[in-house]
DSSP file (Angstrom, degrees, kcal/mol; ACC not computed):
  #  RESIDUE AA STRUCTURE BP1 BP2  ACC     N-H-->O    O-->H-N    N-H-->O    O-->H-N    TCO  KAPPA ALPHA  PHI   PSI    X-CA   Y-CA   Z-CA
    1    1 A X              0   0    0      0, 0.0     2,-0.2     0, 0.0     5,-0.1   0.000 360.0 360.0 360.0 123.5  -14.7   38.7  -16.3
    2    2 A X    >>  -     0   0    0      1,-0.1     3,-2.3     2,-0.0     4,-0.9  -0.642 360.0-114.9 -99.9 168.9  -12.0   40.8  -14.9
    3    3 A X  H 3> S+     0   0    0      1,-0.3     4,-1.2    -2,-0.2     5,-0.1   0.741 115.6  51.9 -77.1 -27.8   -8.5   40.7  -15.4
    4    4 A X  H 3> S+     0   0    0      1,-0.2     4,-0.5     2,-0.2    -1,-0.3   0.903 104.2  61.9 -72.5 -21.4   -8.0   39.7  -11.3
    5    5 A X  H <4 S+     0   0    0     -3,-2.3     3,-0.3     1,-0.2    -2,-0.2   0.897 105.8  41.7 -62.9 -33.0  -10.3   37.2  -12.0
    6    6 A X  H  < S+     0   0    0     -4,-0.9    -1,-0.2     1,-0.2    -2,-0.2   0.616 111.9  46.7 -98.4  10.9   -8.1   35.7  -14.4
    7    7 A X  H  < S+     0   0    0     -4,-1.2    -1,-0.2    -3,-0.2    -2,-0.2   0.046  93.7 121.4-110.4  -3.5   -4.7   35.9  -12.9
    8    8 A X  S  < S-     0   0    0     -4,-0.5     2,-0.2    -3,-0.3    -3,-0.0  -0.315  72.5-104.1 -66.2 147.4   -6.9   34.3   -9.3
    9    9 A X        -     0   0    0      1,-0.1    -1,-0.1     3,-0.0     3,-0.1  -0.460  11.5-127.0 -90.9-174.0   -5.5   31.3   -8.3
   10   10 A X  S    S-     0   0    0      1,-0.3     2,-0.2    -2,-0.2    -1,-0.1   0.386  84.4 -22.4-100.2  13.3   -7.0   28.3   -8.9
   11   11 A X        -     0   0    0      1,-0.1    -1,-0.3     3,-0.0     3,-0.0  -0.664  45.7-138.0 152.9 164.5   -6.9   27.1   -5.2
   12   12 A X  S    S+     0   0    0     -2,-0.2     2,-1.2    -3,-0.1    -1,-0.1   0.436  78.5  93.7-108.8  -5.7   -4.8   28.0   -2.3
   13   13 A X  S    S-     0   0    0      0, 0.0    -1,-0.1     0, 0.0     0, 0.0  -0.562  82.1-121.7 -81.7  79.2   -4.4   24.4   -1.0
   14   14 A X        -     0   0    0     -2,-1.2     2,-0.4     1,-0.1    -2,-0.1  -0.137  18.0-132.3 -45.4 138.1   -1.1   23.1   -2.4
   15   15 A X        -     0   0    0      1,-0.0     2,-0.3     2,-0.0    -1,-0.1  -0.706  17.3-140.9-164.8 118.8   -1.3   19.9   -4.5
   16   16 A X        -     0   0    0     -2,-0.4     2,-1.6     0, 0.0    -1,-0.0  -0.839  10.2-139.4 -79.0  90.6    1.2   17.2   -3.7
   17   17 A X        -     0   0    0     -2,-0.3     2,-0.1     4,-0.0    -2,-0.0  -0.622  19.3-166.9 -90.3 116.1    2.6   15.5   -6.4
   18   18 A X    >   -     0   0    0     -2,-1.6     3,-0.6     1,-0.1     4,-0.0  -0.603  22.7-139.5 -85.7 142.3    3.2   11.5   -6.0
   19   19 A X  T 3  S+     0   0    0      1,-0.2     2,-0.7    -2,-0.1    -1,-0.1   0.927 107.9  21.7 -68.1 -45.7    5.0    9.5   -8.0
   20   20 A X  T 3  S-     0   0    0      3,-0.0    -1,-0.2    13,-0.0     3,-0.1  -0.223  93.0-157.0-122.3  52.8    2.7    6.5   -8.2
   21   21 A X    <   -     0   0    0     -2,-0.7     2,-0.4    -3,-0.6    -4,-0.0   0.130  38.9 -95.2 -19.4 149.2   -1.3    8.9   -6.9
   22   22 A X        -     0   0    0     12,-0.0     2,-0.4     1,-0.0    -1,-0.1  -0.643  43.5-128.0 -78.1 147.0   -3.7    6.4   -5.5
   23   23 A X        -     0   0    0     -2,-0.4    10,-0.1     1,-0.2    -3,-0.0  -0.874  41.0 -74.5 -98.2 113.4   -6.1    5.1   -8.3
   24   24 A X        -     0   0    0     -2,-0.4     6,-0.4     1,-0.2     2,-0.2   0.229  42.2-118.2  16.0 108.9   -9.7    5.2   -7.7
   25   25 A X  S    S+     0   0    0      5,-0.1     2,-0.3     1,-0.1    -1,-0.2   0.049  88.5  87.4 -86.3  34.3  -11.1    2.5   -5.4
   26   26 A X  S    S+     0   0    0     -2,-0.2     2,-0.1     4,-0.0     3,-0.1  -0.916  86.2   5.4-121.3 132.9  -13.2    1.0   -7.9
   27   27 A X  S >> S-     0   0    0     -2,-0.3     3,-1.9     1,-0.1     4,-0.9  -0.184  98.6 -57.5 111.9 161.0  -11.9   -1.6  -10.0
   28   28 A X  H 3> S+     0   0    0      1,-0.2     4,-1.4     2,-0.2    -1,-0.1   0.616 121.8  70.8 -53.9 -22.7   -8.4   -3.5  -10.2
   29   29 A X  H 34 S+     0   0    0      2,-0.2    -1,-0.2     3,-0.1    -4,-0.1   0.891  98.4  46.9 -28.6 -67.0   -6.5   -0.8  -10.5
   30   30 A X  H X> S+     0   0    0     -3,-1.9     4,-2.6    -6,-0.4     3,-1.5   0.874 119.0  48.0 -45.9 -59.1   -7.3    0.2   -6.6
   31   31 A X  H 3X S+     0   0    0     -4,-0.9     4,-3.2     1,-0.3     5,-0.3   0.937 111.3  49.9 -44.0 -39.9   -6.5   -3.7   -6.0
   32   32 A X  H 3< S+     0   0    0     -4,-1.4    -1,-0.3     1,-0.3    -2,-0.2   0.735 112.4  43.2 -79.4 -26.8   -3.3   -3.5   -8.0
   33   33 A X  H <> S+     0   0    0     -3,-1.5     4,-0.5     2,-0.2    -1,-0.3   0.850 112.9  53.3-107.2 -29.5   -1.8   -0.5   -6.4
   34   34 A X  H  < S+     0   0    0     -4,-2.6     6,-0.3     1,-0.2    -2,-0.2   0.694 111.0  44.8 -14.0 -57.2   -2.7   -1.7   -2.8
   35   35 A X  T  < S+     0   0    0     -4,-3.2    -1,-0.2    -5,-0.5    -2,-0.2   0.641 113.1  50.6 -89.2  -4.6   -1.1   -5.2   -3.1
   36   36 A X  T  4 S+     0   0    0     -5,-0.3    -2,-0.2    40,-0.0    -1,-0.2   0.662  97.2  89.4 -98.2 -23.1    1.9   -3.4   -4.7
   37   37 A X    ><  -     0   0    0     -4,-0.5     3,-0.8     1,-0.2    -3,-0.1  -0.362  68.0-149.9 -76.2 139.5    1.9   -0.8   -1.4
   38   38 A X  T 3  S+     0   0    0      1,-0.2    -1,-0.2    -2,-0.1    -4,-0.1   0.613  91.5  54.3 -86.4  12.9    4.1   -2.0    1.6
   39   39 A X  T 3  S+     0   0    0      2,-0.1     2,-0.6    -5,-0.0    -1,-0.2   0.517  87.0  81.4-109.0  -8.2    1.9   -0.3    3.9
   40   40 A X  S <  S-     0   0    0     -3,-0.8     2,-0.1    -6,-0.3     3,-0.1  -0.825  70.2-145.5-106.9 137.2   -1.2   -1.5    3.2
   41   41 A X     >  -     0   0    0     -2,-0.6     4,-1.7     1,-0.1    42,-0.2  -0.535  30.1-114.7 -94.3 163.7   -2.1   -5.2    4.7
   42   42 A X  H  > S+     0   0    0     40,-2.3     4,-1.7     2,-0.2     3,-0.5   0.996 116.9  64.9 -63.3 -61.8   -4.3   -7.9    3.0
   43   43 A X  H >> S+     0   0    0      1,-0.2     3,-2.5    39,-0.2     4,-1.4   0.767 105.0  42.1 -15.2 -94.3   -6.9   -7.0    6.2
   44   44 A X  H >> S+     0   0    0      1,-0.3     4,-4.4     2,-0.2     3,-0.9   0.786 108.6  62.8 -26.0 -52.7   -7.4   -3.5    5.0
   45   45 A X  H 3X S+     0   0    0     -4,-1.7     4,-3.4    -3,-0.5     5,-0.4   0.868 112.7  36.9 -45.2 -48.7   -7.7   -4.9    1.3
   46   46 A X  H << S+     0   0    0     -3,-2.5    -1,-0.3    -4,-1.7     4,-0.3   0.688 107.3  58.9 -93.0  -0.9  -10.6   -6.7    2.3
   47   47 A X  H << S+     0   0    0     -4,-1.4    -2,-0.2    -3,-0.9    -1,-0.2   0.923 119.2  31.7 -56.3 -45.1  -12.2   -4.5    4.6
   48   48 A X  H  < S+     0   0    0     -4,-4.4    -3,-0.2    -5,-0.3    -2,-0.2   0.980 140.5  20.9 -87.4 -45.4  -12.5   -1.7    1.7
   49   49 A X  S  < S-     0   0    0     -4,-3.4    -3,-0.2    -5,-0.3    -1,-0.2   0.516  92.3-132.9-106.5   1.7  -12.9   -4.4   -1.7
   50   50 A X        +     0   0    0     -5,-0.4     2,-0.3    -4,-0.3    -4,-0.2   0.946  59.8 149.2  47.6  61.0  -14.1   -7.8    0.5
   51   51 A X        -     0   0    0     -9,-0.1    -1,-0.2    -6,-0.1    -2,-0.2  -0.993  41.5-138.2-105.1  97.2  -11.4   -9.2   -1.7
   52   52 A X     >  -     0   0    0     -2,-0.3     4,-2.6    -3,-0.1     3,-0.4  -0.147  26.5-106.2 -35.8 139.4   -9.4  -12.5    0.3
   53   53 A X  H  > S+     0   0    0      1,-0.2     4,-2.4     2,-0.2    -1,-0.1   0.809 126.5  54.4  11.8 -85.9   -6.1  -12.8    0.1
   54   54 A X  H  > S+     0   0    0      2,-0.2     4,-1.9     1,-0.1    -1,-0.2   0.711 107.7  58.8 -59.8 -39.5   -6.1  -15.6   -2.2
   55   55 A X  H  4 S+     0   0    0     -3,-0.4     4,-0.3     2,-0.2    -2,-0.2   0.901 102.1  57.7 -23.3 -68.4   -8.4  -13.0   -4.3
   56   56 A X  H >X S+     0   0    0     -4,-2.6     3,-1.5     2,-0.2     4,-0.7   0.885 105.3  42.8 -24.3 -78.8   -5.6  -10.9   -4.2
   57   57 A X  H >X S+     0   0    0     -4,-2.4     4,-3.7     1,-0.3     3,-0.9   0.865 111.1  57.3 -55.7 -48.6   -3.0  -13.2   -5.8
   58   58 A X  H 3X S+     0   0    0     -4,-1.9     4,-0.9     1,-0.4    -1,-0.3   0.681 104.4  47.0 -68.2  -7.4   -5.2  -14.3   -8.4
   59   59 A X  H <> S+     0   0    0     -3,-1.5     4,-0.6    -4,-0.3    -1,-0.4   0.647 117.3  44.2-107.7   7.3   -6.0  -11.0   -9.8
   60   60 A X  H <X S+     0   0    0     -3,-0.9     4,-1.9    -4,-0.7    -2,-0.2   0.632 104.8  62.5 -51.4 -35.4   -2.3  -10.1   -9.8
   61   61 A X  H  < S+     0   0    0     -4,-3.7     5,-0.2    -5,-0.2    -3,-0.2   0.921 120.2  30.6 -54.2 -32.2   -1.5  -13.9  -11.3
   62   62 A X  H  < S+     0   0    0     -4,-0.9    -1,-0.2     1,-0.2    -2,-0.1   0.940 124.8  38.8 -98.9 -22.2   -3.7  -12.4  -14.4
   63   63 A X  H  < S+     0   0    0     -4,-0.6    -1,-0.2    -5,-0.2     2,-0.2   0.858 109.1  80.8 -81.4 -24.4   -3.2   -8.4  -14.6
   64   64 A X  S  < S-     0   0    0     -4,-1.9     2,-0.9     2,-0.1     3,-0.0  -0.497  88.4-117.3 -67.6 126.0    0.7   -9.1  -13.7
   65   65 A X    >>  -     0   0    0     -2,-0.2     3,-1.4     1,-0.1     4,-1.2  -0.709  37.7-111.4 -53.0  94.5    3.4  -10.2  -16.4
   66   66 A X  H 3> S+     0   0    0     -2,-0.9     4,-3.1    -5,-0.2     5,-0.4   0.489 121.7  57.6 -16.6 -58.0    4.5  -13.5  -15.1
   67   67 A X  H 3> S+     0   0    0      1,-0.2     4,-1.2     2,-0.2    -1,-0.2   0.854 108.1  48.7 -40.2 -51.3    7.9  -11.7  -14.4
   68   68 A X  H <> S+     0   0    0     -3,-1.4     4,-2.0     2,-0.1    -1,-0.2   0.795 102.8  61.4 -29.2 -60.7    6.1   -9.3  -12.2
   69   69 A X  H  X S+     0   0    0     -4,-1.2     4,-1.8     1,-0.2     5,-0.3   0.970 103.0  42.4 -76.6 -49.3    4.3  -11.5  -10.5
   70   70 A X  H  X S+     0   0    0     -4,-3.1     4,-1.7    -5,-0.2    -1,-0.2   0.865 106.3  64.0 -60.2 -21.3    6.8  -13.4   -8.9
   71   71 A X  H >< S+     0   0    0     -4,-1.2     3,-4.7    -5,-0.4     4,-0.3   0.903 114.1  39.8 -50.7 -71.1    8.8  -10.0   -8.1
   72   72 A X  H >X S+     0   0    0     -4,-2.0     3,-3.8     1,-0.3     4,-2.3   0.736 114.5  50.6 -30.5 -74.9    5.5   -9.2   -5.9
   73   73 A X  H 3X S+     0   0    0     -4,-1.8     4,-2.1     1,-0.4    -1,-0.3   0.737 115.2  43.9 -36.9 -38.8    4.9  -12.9   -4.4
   74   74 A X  H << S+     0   0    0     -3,-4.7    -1,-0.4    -4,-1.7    -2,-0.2   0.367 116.0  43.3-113.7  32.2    8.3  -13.1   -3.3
   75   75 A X  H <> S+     0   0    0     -3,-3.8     4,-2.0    -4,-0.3    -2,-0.3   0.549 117.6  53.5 -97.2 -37.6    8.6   -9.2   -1.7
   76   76 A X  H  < S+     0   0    0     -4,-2.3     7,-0.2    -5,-0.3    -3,-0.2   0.848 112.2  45.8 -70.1 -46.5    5.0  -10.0   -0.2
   77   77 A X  T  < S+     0   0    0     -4,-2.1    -1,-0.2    -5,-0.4    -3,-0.1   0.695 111.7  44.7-113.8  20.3    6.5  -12.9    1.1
   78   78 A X  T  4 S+     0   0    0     -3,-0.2    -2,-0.2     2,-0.0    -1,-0.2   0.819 103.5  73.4 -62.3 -47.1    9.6  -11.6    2.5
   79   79 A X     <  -     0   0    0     -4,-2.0     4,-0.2     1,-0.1     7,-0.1  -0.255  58.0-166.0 -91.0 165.3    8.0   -8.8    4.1
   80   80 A X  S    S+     0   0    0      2,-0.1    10,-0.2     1,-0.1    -1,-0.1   0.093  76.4  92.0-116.0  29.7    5.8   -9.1    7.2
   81   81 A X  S    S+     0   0    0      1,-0.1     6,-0.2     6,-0.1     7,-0.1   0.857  73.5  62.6 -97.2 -38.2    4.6   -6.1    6.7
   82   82 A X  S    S+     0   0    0     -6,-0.2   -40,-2.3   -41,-0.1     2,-0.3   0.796  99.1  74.5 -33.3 -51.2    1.3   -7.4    4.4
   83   83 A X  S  > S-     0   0    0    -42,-0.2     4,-0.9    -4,-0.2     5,-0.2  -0.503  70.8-157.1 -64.4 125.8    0.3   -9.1    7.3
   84   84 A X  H >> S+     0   0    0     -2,-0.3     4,-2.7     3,-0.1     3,-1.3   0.986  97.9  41.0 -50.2 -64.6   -1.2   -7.7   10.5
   85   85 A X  H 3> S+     0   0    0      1,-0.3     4,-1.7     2,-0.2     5,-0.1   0.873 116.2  46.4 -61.9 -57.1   -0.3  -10.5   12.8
   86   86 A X  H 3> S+     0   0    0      1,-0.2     4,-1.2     2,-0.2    -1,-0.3   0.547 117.8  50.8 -52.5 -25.4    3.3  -11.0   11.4
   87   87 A X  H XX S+     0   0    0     -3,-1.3     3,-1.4    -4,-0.9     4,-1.1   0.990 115.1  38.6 -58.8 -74.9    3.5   -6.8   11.7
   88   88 A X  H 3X S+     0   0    0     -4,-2.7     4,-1.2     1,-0.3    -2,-0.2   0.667 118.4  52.7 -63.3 -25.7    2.4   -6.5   15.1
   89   89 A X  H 3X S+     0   0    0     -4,-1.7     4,-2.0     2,-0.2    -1,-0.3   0.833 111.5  42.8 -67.4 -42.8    4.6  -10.0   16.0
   90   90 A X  H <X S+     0   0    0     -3,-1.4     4,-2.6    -4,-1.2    -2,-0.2   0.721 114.0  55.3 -94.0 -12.0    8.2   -8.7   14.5
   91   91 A X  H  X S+     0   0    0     -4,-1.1     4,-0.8     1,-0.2     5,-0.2   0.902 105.4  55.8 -73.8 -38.8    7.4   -5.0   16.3
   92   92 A X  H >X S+     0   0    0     -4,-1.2     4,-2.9    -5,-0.2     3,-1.5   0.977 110.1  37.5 -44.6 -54.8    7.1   -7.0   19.3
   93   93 A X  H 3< S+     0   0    0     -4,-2.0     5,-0.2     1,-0.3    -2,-0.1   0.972 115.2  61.5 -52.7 -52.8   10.7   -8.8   19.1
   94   94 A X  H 3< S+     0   0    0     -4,-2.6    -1,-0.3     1,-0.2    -2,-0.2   0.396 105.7  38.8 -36.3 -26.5   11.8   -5.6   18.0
   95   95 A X  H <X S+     0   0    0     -3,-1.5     4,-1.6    -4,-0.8     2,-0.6   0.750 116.8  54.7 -99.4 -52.8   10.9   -3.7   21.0
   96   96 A X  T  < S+     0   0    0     -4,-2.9    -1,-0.2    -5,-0.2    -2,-0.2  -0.170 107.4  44.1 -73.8  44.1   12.0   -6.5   23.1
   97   97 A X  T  4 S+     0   0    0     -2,-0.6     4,-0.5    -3,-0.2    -1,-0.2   0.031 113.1  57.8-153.0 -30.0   15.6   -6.8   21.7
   98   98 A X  T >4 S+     0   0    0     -5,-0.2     3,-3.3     2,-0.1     4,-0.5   0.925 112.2  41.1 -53.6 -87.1   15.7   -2.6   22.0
   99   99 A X  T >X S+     0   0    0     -4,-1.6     3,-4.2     1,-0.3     4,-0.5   0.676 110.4  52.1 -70.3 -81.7   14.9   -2.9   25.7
  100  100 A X  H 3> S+     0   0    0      1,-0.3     4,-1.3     2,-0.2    -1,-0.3   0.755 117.0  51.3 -42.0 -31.4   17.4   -6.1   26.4
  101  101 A X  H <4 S+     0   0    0     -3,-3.3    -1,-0.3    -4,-0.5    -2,-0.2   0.838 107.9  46.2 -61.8 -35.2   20.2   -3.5   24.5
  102  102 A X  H <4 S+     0   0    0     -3,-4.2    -2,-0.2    -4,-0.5    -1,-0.2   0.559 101.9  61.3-115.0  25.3   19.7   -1.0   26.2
  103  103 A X  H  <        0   0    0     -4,-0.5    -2,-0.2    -3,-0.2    -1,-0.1   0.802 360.0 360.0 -89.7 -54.8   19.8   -2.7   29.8
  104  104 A X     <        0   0    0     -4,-1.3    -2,-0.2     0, 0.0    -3,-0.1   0.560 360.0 360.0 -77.7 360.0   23.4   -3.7   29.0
């Protein structure tokens, strides 16, 4: 081996460090870091794990620290973001409350 070989880098593609990497999508992990993400809807969740909703909660109820779990439950059910409909519904108002602003 020669000495460029060992000074080569080890890729040229820079590597992105995230505080909180996506986990593997198999096992509860995936689930765990999904329902914790505000971007990701319960749809998606069950597209990629066929995991309900109601799925959802329960395998947070057990992998979660009671304290935990209720942070989640009640940021999940503040935001509307979890939801498709509730997404696509408050972007709606949103757009329509721009536009009524910026006629007056």
């Amino acid at each position: 081996m020669t000495i460029y070989q060992l000074m080569k880098k080890k890729s040229y593609i820079p590597m992105t460090k995230v505080k909180n990497p996506e986990p593997k999508k198999k096992g509860t992990d995936w689930l765990i870091w999904a329902a914790w993400a505000d971007r990701i809807t319960f749809e998606e969740i069950k597209e990629k794990t066929g995991n309900s909703e109601s799925d959802v909660i329960k395998i947070m109820r057990k992998n979660l620290k009671p304290s935990s779990f209720r942070l989640w439950r009640k940021r999940v059910h503040n935001t509307s973001i979890k939801h498709r409909k509730k997404f696509k519904l408050d972007r709606k108002k949103l757009r329509e409350k721009i536009k009524i602003n910026d006629i007056y």
